[in-house]
C-alpha positions as CSV (number, residue, x, y, z in Angstrom):
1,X,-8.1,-3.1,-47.7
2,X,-5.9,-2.7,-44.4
3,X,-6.1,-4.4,-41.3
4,X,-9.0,-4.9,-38.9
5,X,-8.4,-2.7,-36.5
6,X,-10.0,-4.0,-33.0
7,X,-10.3,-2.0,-29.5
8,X,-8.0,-3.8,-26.7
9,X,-10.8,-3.7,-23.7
10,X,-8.4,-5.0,-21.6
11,X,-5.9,-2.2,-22.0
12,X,-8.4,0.5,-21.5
13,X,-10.8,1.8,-18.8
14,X,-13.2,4.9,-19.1
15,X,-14.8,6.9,-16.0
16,X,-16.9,9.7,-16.6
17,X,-16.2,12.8,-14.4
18,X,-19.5,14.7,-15.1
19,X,-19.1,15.3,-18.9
20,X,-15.8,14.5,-19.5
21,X,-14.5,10.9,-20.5
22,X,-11.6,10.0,-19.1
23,X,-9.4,7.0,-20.6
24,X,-7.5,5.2,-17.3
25,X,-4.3,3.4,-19.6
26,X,-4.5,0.0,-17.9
27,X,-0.6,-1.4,-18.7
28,X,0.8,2.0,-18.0
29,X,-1.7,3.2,-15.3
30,X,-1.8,6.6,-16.8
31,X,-4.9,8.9,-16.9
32,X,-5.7,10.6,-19.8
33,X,-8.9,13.1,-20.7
34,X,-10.0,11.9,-24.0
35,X,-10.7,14.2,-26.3
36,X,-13.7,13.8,-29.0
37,X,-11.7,12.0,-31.6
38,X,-10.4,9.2,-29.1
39,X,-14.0,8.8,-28.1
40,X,-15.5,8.8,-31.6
41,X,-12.9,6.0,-32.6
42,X,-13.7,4.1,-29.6
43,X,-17.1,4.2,-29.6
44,X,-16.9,3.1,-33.4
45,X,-14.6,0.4,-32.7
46,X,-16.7,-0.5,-30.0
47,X,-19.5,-1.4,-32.0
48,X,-17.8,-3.3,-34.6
49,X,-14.2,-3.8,-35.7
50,X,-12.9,-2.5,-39.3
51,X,-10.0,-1.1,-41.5
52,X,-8.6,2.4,-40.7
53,X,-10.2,3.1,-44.2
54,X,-13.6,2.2,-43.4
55,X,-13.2,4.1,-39.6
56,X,-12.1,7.2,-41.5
57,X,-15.0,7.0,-43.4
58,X,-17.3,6.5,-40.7
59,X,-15.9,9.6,-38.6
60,X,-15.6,11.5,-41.5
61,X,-18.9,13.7,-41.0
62,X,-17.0,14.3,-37.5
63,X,-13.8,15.0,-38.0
64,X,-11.0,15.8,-40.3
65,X,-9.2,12.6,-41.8
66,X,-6.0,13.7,-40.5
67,X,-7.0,13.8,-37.0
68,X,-8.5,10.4,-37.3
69,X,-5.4,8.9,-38.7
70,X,-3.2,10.8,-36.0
71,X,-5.3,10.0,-32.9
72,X,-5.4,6.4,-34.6
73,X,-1.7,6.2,-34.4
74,X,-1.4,7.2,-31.5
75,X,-4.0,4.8,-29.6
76,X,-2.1,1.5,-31.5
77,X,0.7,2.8,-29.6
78,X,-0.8,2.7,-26.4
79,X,-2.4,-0.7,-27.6
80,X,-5.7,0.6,-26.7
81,X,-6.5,-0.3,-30.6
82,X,-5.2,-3.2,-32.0
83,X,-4.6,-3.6,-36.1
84,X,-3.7,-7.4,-35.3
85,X,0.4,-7.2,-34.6
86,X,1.2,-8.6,-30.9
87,X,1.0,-6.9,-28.3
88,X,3.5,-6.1,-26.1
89,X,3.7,-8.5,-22.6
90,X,1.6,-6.5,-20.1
91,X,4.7,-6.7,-17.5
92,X,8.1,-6.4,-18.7
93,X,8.8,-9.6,-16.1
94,X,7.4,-12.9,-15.8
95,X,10.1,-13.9,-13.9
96,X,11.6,-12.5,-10.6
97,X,15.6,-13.2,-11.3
98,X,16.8,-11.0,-8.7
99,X,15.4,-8.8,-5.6
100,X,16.7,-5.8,-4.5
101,X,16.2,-5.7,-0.7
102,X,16.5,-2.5,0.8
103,X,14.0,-2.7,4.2
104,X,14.7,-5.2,6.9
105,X,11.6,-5.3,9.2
106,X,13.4,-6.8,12.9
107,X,10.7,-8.1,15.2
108,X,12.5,-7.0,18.4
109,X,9.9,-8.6,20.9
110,X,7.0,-11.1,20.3
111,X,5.7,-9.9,23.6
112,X,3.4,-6.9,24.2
113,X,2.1,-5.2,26.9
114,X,-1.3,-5.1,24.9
115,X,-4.1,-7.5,23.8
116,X,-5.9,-7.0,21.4
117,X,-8.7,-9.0,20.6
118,X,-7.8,-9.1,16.9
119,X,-4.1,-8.8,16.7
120,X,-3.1,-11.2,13.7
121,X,0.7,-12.0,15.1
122,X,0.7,-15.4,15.1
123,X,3.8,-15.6,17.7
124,X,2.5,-13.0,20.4
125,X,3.3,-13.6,24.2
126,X,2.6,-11.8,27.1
127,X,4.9,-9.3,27.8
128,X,7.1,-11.7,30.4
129,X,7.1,-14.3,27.8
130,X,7.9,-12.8,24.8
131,X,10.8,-13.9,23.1
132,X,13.0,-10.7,22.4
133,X,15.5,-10.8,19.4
134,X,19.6,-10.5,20.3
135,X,21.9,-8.0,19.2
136,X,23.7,-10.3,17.2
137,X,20.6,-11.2,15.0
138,X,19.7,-8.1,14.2
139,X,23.3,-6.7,13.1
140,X,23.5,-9.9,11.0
141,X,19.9,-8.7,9.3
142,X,21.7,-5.4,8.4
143,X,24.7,-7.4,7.0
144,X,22.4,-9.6,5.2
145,X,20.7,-6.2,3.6
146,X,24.1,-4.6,2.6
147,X,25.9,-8.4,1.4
148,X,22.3,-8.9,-0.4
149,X,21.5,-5.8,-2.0
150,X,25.2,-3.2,-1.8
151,X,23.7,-0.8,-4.9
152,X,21.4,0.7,-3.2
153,X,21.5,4.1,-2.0
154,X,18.8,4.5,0.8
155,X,17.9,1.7,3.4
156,X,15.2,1.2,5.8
157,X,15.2,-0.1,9.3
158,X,11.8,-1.1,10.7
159,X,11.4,-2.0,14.5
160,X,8.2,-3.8,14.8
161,X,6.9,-6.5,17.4
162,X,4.7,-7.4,19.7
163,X,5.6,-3.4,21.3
164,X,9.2,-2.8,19.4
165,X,9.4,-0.3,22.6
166,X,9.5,-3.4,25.1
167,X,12.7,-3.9,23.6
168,X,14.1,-0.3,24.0
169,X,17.5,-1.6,24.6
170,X,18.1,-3.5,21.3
171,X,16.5,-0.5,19.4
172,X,18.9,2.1,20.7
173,X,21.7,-0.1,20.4
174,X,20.9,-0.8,16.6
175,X,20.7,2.9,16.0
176,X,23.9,3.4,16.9
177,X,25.2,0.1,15.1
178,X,23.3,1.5,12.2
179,X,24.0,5.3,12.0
180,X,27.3,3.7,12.1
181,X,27.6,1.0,10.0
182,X,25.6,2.8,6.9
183,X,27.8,6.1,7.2
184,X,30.7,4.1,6.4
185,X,29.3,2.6,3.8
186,X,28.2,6.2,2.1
187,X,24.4,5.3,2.1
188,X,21.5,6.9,4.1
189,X,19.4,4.8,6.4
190,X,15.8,5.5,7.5
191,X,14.1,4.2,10.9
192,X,10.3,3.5,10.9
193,X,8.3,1.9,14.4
194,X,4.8,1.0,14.5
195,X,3.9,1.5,18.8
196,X,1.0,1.2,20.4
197,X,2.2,4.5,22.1
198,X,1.6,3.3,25.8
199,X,5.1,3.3,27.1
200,X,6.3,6.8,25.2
201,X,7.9,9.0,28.0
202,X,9.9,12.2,27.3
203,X,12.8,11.0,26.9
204,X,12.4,8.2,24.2
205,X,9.9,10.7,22.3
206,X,12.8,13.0,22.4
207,X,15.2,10.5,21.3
208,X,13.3,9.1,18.5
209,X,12.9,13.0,17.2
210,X,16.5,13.6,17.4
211,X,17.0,10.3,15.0
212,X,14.3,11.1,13.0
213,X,12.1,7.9,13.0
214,X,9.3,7.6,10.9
215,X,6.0,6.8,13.0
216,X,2.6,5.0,13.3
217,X,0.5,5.1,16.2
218,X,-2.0,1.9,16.6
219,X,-5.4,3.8,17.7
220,X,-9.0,2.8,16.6
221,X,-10.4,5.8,17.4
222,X,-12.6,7.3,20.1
223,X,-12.7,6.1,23.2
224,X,-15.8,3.6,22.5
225,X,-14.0,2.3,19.1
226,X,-10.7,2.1,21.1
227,X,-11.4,0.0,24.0
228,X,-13.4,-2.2,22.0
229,X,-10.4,-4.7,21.3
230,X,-7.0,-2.2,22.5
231,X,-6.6,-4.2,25.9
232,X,-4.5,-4.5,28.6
233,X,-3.6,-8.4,29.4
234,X,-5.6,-8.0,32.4
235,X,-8.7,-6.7,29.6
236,X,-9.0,-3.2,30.5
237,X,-9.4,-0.4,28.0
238,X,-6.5,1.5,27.2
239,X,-7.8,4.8,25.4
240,X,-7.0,6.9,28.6
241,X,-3.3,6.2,29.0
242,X,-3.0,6.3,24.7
243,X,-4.8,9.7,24.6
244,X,-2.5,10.7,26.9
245,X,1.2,9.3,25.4
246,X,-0.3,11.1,21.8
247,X,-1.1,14.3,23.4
248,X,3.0,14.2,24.6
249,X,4.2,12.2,21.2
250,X,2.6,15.2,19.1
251,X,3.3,18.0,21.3
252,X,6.8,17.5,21.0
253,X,7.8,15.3,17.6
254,X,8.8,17.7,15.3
255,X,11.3,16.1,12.8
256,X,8.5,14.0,10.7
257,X,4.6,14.1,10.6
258,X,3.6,10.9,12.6
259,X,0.6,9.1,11.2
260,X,-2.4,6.9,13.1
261,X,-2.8,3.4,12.0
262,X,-6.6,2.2,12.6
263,X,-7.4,-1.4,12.2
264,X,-11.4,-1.6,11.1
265,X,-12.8,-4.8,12.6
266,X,-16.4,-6.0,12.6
267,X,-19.4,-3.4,14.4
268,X,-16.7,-0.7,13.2
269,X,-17.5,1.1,9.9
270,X,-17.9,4.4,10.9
271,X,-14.9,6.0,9.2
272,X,-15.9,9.5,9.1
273,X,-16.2,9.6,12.8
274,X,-12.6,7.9,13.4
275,X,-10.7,9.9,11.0
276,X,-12.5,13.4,12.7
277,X,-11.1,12.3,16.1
278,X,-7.7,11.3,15.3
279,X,-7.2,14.2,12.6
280,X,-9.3,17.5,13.6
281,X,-9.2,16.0,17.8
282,X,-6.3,14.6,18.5
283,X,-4.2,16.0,15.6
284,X,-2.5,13.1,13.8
285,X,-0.9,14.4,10.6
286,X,-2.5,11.9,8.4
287,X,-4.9,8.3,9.1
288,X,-5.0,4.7,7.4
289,X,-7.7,2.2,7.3
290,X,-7.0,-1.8,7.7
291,X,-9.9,-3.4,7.0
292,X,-10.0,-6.8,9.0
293,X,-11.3,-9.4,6.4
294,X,-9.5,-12.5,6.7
295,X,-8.3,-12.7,10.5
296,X,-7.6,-16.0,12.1
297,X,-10.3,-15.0,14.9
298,X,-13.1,-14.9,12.1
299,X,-15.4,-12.9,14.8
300,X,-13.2,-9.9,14.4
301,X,-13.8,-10.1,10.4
302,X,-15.9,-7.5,8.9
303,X,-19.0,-9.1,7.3
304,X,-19.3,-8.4,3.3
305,X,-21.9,-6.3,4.1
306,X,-20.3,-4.0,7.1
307,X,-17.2,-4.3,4.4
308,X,-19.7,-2.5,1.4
309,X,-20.5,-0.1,4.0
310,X,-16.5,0.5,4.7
311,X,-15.6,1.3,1.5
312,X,-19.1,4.0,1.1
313,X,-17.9,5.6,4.4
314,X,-14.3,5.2,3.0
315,X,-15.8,7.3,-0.1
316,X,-18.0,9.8,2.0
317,X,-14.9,10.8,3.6
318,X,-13.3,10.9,0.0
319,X,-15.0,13.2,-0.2
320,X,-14.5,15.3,2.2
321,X,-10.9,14.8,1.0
322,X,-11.7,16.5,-2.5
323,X,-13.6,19.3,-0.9
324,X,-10.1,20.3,1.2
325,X,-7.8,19.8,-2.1
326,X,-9.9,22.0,-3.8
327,X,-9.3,24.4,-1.0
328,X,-5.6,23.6,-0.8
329,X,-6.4,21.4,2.1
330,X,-4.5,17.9,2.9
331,X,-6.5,16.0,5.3
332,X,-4.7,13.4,5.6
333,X,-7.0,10.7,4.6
334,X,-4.0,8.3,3.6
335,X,-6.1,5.2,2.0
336,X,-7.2,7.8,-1.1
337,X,-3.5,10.2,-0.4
338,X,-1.5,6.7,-1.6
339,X,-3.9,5.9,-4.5
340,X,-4.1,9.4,-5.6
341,X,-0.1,9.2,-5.5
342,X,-0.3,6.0,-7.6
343,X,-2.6,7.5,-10.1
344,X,-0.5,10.3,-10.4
345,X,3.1,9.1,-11.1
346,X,1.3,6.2,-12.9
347,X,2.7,3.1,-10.8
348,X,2.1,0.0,-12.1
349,X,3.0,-3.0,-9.6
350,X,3.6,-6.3,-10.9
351,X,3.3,-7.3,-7.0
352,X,0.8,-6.2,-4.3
353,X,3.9,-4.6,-2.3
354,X,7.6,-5.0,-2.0
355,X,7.3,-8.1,0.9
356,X,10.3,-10.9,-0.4
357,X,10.6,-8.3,-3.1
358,X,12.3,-5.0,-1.6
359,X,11.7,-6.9,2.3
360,X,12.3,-9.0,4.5
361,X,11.1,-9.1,8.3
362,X,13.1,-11.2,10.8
363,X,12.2,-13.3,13.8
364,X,14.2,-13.2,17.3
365,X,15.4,-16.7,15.5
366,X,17.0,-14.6,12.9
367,X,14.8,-16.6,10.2
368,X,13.1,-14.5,7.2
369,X,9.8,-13.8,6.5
370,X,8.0,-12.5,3.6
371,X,7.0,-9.9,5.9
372,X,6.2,-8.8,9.4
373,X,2.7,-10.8,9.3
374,X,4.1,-14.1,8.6
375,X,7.0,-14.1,11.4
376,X,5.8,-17.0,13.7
377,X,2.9,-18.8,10.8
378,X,3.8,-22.1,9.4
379,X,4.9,-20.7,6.0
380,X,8.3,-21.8,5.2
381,X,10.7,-19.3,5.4
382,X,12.9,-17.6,2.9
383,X,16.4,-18.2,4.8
384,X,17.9,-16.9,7.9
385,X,20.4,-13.8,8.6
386,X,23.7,-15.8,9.2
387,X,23.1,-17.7,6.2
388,X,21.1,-15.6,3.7
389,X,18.4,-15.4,1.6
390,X,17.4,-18.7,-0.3
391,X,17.3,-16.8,-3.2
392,X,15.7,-19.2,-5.8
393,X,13.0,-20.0,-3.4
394,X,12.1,-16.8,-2.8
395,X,11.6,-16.0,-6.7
396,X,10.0,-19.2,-7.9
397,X,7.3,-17.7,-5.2
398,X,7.0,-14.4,-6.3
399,X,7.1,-15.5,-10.1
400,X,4.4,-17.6,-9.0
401,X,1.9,-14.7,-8.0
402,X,3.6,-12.7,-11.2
403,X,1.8,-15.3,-13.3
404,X,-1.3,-13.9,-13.5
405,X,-2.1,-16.7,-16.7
406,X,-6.1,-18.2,-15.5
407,X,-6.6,-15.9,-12.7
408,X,-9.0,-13.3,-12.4
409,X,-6.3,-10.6,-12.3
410,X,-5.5,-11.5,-15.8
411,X,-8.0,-8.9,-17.7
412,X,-9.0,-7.1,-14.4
413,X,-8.3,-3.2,-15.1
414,X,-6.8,-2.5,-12.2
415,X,-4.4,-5.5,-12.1
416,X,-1.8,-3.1,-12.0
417,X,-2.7,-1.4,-9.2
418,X,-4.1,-4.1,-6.9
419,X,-2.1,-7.1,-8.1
420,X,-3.8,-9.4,-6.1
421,X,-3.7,-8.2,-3.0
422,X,-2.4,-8.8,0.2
423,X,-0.3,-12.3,0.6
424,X,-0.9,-12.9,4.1
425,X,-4.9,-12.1,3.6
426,X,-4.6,-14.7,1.1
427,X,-2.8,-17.0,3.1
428,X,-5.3,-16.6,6.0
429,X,-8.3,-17.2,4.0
430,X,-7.0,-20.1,1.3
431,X,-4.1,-21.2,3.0
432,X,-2.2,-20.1,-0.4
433,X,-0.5,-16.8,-0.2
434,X,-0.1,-16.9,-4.0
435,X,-3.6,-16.6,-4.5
436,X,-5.6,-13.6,-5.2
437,X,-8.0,-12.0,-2.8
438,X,-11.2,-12.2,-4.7
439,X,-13.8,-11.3,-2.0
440,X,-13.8,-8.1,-2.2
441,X,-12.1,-7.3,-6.2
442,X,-15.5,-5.4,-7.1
443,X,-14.7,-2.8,-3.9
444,X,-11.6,-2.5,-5.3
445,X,-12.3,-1.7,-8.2
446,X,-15.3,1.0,-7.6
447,X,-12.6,2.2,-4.6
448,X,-9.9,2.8,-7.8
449,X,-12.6,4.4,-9.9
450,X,-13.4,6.9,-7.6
451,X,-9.8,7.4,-7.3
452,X,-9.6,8.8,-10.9
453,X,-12.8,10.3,-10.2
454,X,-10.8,12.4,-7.6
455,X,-7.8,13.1,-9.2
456,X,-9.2,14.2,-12.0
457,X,-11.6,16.4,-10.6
458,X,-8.4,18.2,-8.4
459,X,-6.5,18.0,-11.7
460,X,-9.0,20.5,-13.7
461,X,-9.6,22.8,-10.6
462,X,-7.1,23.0,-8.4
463,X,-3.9,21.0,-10.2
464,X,-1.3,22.9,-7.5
465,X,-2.2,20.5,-4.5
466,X,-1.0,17.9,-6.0
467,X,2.4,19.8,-6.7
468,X,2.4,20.7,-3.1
469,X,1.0,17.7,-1.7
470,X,1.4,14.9,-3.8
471,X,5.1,15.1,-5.4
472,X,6.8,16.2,-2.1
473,X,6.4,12.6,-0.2
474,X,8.9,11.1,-2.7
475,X,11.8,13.6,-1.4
476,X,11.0,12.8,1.9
């Protein structure tokens, strides 16, 4: 008699797409169609664990030994069935030794020329107050990225704030430092800006084109949405003068598509609506959702049930989505575009995102940050520029959150994709940035099933957008 053989539920996921079953490979994040044999096995296993011998003989009215026994093998591979040897650790890691840093995030100015209601920055001024960061902290941040991390071969620059723009002169200057500095070392280097878009001109649209920055627009939408919480300091709305800036920014930037960045906060759900203004209206090349659910200003939070309706609208306009890829469309819904992407080249993260891992942001003090949300919170930082990363601290807190040991993450099926969630939502709801975001995990995971619901339905009919689409944004 051989060995009980016993399905590994945490390994395994199935969605149905109409009649087909599809098997989501949790530890690898693969998708596979399962054909009747897989199903027949798991199904039988389901019910009750047994020897190969006995499963044979229980599928044997169904199908031939052989392919019972080869599918078999196969599935133990995958650890999807188990015949009682241990399986393999779900992530290679349970302990970050090392970080390869490749993206310094420079807050160039706490002060903006905008206030917004909800804005999370914790060390925002007005624009006369804000504390703008010096040339010689951000050269040092560059110097800390190539002295930290010298292997790798691209690098990213992000100018971020309050309004990076408020701080034109340190950005152009550190373009040059960089183009520079980066050439002699044989590696590329990549500049991204978030901007609320209100003091684009010309000139610094053209400039930015001709060194190819990568760029997101804050806008919430139509005008009503917008003016909601996009103030001035002195409160009024400030749709007009943004509609306007966009309508320039996107007649003219040609060297990358530029995307909108819309920040969801309570009374806003309607997704549909936003995404039609900013896509099919004003002509954005692709939109993302933040859905406000931990703010300090707990007014601005969506409610969980505004949130439930979030993610429907989120999947109404997924739909939409699948109706254009089926048509050979993109419409640039980029929530479902990046999980789609995921899906696809089967990521699994061990971490939410690369913050302390692949990041750092730095405050005008030159002190780093897990990431651009943190600069100015009480969390203890990770080092400063001049004297580097504090290298141990920074991995005992990222093994911290690896360690997913008598957490709800542990057996969740897409722990791999999620891990966890956000650290600074975390942080601003349990005051622990290590803990997971539980309040809205059953979102999440419907969200990620209707992802494979997706993909799987533009894999069957129309396989060539994702060639076109999909595959592309990694050469970028």
């Amino acid at each position: 008699m051989g060995a009980i053989l016993n399905l590994v539920e945490r390994n395994l996921h199935e969605v149905r797409v109409d009649a087909d079953r599809m098997l989501f490979h949790i530890p690898s994040s693969s998708l596979f169609a399962t054909d009747e044999v897989t199903g027949g096995i798991i199904d039988a296993l389901r019910q009750q664990g047994c020897s190969s011998e006995e499963l044979v003989q229980r599928l044997g009215g169904r199908f031939a030994d052989q392919d019972v026994n080869e599918t078999l093998r196969e599935l133990i591979a995958l650890e999807v069935v188990s015949d009682g040897s241990p399986l393999t650790p779900e992530i290679g890691i349970s302990k970050v030794e090392r970080t390869a840093l490749n993206t310094v995030v420079l807050n160039v100015n706490t002060g903006c020329n905008l206030s917004c209601t909800y804005c999370y920055k914790e060390d925002l001024d007005k624009p006369s107050a804000g504390k703008k960061m010096g040339a010689e902290t951000a050269e040092a941040s560059v110097e800390m990225l190539l002295k930290e991390s010298p292997d790798e071969e691209r690098y990213s620059v992000v100018f971020f704030g309050g309004e990076p723009l408020s701080n034109r002169p340190l950005i152009e200057h550190m373009v040059d430092y960089c183009e520079r500095r980066f050439a002699e070392a044989g590696k590329q280097v990549e500049f991204i800006m978030t901007t609320n878009a209100t003091l684009l001109t010309e000139e610094i649209i053209d400039y930015l084109n001709a060194h190819r920055f990568g760029l997101s627009v804050s806008i919430d939408g139509p005008k009503t949405v917008h003016d909601r919480n996009r103030i001035t300091v002195g409160g009024q709305g400030t749709y007009d003068v943004v509609r306007r800036k966009v309508d320039l920014l996107l007649s003219r930037y040609r060297s990358r598509p530029v995307g909108a960045r819309v920040t969801l906060t309570r009374g806003v759900t309607d997704v549909e609506t936003i995404w039609n203004h900013l896509f099919n209206e004003l002509g954005f090349a692709e939109v993302g959702f933040a859905p406000v659910t931990s703010g300090d200003m707990a007014d601005y939070n969506l409610t969980s049930e505004e949130l439930v309706e979030v993610f429907a609208n989120m999947k109404a306009l997924g739909r939409r989505y699948l109706e254009a890829a089926l048509e050979h469309r993109n419409i640039g819904f980029s929530n479902l575009h990046q999980l789609i992407t995921d899906i696809h080249e089967g990521h699994k993260k061990a971490l939410p995102c690369g913050a302390g891992l692949k990041m750092l942001a730095v405050d005008h003090k030159g002190e780093l940050n897990l990431c651009h949300r943190f600069t100015g919170s009480s969390m203890p930082t990770f080092g400063n520029v001049h004297s580097g990363v504090k290298q141990v601290e920074l991995n005992d807190f990222l093994s911290q959150r690896l360690d997913r040991s008598g957490t709800g993450c542990d057996t969740c099926r897409i722990r791999n994709l999620c891990s966890g969630g956000c650290y600074h939502e975390s942080y601003a709801r349990y005051g622990d940035p290590t803990h997971p975001t539980y309040h809205y995990c059953e979102l999440m995971r419907d969200w990620v099933d209707f992802g494979i619901e997706v993909y799987s339905r533009i894999m069957a009919a129309n396989p060539a957008f994702i060639s076109s689409y999909i595959t592309p944004r990694k050469a970028h």
